[in-house]
N, C-alpha and C positions, 0 to 999 in steps of 0.2 A: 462599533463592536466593543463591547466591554471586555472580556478576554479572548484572549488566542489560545486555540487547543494547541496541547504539543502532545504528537503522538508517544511519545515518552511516556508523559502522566498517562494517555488514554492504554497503550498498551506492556505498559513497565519493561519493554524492551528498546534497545537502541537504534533498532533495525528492522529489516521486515521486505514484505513486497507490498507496493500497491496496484494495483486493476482496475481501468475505468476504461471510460470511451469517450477520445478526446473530440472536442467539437471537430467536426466535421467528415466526423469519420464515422463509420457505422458499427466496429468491431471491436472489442477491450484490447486495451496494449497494458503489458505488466511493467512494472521499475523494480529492481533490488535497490535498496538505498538503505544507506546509514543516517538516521534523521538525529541521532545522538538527544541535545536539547534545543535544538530547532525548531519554530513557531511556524505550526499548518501543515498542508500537506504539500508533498513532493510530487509534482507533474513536470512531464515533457512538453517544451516550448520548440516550435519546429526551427526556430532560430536558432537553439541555444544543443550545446552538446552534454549538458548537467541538467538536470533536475531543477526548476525553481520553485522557491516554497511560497505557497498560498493560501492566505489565511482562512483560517473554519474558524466559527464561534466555539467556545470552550463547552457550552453547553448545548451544543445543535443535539436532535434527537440519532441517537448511533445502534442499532442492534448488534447484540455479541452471539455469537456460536461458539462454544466452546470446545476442543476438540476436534476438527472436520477435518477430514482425509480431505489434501488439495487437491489431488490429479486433477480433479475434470477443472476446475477453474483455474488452473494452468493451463492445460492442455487449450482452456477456450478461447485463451488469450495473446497476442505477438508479442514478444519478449524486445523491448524498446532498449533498455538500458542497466546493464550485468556489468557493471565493472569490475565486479572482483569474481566473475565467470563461476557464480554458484548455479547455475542451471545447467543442463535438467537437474529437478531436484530429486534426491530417491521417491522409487513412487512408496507411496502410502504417508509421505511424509506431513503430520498433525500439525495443525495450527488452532489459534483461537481466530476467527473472522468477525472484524468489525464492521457492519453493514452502513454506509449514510443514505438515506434519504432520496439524494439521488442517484444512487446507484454507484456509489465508488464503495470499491472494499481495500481494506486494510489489514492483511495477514500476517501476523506475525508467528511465524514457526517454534515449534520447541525447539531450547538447543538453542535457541538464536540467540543473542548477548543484546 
């Protein structure tokens, strides 16, 4: 792997939620996380009570939406890991959504640092 994305550079915020669907389960689970300058993405390890970060290539293919009211992709997902107990988020609440490849998103809200 030549570079490590840091959600930072991909989304110019500190923070965010991420949504996917961890192996072996059939349903998206969400994370709140402060990924600050930390290399890859943040997922839940059923061991672990944190987040551990896993590496993406700097240039994997990503699509962006700019703008998307979250509701329904909150609403579609089990809320794994809020430490600082920002959920429920107000509805209507905008983000830019970064789509990967295989199906993880990376939301970063407006307002969010």
């Amino acid at each position: 792997m030549d570079k490590c994305l840091k959600l930072l550079d991909l989304t110019g915020q500190e923070s965010g939620i991420v949504i996917y669907v961890p192996e072996g389960e059939t349903g998206p689970v969400a994370i709140i996380d402060t990924w600050g300058g930390e290399t890859g993405v943040p997922l839940m390890a059923k061991e672990f009570a944190t987040p551990l970060y896993f590496d993406r290539e700097a240039n994997e293919p990503v699509e962006v939406e700019r703008g998307v009211i979250i509701d329904d992709l909150m609403a579609s997902a089990r809320m794994v890991y809020d430490p600082l107990e920002e959920t429920p988020l107000a509805i209507g609440t905008v983000a830019d959504v970064y789509r990967f490849e295989d199906g993880t998103l990376v939301l970063a809200p407006e307002g969010w640092c």
